[in-house]
C-alpha positions in Angstrom: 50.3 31.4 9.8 51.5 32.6 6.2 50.5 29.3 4.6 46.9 30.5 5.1 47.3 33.6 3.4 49.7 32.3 0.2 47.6 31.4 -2.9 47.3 28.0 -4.0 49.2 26.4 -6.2 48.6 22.8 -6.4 44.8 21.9 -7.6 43.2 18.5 -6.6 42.9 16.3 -9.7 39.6 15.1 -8.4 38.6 18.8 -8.4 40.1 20.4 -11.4 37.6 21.1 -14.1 34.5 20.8 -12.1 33.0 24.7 -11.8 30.8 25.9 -8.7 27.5 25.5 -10.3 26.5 22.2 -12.2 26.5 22.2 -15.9 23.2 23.7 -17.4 22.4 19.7 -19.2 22.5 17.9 -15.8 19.8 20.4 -14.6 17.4 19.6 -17.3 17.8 15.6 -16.4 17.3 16.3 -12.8 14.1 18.3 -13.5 12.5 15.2 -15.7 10.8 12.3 -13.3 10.2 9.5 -14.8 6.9 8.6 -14.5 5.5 5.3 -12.9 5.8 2.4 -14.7 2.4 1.1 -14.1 0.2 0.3 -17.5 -2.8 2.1 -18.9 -6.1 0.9 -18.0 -4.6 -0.3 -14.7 -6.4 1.1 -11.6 -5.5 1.5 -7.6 -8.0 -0.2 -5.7 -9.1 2.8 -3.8 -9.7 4.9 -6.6 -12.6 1.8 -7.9 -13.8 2.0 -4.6 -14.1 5.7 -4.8 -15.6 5.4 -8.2 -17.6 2.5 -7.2 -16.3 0.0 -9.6 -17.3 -3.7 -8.9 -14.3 -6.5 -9.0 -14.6 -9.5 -11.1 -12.4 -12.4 -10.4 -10.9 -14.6 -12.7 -12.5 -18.0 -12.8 -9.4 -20.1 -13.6 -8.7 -19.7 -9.9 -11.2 -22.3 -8.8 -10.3 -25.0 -11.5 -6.1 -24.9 -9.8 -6.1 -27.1 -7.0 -2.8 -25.5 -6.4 -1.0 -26.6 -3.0 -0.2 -23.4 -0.8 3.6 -24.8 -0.8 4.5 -25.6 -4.0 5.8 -23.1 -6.8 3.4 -21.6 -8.8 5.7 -22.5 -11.6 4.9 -26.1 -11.2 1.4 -25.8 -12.3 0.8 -26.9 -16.2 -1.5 -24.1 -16.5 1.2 -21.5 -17.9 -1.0 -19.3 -19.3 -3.7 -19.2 -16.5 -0.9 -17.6 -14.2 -0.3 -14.9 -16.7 -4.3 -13.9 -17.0 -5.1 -10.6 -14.6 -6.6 -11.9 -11.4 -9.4 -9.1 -11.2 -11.0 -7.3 -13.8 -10.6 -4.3 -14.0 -6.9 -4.8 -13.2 -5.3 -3.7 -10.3 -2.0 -2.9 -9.1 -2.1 -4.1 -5.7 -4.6 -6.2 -3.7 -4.4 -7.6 0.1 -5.4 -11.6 -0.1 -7.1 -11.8 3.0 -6.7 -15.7 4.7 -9.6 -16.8 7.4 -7.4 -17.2 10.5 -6.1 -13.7 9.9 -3.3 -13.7 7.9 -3.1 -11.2 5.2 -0.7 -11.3 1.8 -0.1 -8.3 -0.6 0.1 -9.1 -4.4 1.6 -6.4 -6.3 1.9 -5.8 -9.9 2.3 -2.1 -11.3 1.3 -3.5 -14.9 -2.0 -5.3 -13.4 -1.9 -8.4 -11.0 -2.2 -11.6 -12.6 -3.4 -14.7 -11.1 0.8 -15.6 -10.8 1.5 -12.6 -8.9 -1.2 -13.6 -6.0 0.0 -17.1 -6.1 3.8 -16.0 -5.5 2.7 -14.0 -2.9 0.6 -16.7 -1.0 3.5 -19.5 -1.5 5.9 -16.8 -0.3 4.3 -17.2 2.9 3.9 -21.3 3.2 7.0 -22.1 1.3 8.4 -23.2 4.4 5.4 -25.0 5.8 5.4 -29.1 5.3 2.4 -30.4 4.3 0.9 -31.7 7.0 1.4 -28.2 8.9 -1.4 -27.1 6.8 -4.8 -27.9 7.9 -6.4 -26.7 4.4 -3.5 -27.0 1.8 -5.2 -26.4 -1.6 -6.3 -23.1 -2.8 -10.1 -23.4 -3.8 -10.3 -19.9 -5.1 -10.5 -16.0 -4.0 -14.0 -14.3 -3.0 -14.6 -10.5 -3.6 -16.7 -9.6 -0.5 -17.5 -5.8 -0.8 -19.8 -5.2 2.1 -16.7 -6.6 4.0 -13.8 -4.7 2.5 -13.7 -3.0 -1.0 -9.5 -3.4 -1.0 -9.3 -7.2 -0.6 -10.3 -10.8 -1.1 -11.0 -13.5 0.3 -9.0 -16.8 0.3 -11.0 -19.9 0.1 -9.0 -23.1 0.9 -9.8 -26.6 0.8 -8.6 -30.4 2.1 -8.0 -32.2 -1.2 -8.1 -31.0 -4.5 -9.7 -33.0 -7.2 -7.5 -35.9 -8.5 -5.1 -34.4 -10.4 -3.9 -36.2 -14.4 -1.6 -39.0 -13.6 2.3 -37.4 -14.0 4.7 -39.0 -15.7 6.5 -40.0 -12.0 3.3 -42.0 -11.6 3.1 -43.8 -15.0 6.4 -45.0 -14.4 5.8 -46.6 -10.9 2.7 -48.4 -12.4 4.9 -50.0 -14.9 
């Protein structure tokens, strides 16, 4: 075969221009990694545990009475969701449910108090309401003895009476 052995004439357009090794810019890019985008002052769990670091959690949790399948979005306390759920912030903690279940809320910035309910109503979004033997969140416990890595999920029957919405004023009319 001769056509083997003749020089090429016709280059590829998708080829032409492009040289063997890669231009010396588009190595410098490819040796820079960006680095995580996680916040300072925000810690991995293990490494408190390591270190020893007690959790604190936020407060506001208890005073919700948040139903396990509604939005977090629906609640009027909009800046409660955004408040870090432990102190010193993490970015990810396992929410641990008493008949076994377990939820992870993630947050590379620190997870807030919205971050562990999205996780939760992730899971019971589907559920109706009378699925759910407990269906109001009473609040998260920090058991270290247990496990340093995640807390507990309280739940409750009824939350307190919530404020009268505006659906209800107008059926009292």
């Amino acid at each position: 075969m001769s056509a083997d052995t003749a020089p090429l004439t016709k280059v590829d357009s998708a080829v032409s221009g492009l040289s063997s090794s890669p231009p010396k810019d588009a190595a410098k890019e490819k040796g820079h990694r960006r680095t995580s985008s996680s916040a300072a002052g925000v810690y991995n769990i293990s490494d408190l545990e390591k270190e020893g670091k007690e959790l604190q959690i936020a407060k506001e949790t208890q005073k919700l009475n948040w139903k396990l399948n509604t939005s977090p979005a629906t609640l009027d306390e909009k800046d409660t969701l955004k408040k870090f759920l432990t102190t010193p912030p993490v970015k990810k903690i396992d929410l641990h449910f008493p008949l076994g279940l377990e939820v992870t809320a993630r947050n590379l910035k620190g997870v807030t108090i919205k971050d562990a309910l999205d996780a939760i109503y992730k899971q019971f979004k589907k559920k109706a309401d009378d699925e759910l033997e407990l269906p109001i969140l009473e609040g998260f416990v920090w058991d270290k003895e247990e496990s340093w890595t995640r807390l507990e999920v309280r739940q409750k029957k009824e939350g307190a009476p919530a404020s009268k919405s505006k659906k209800s004023k107008k059926g009292d009319e």
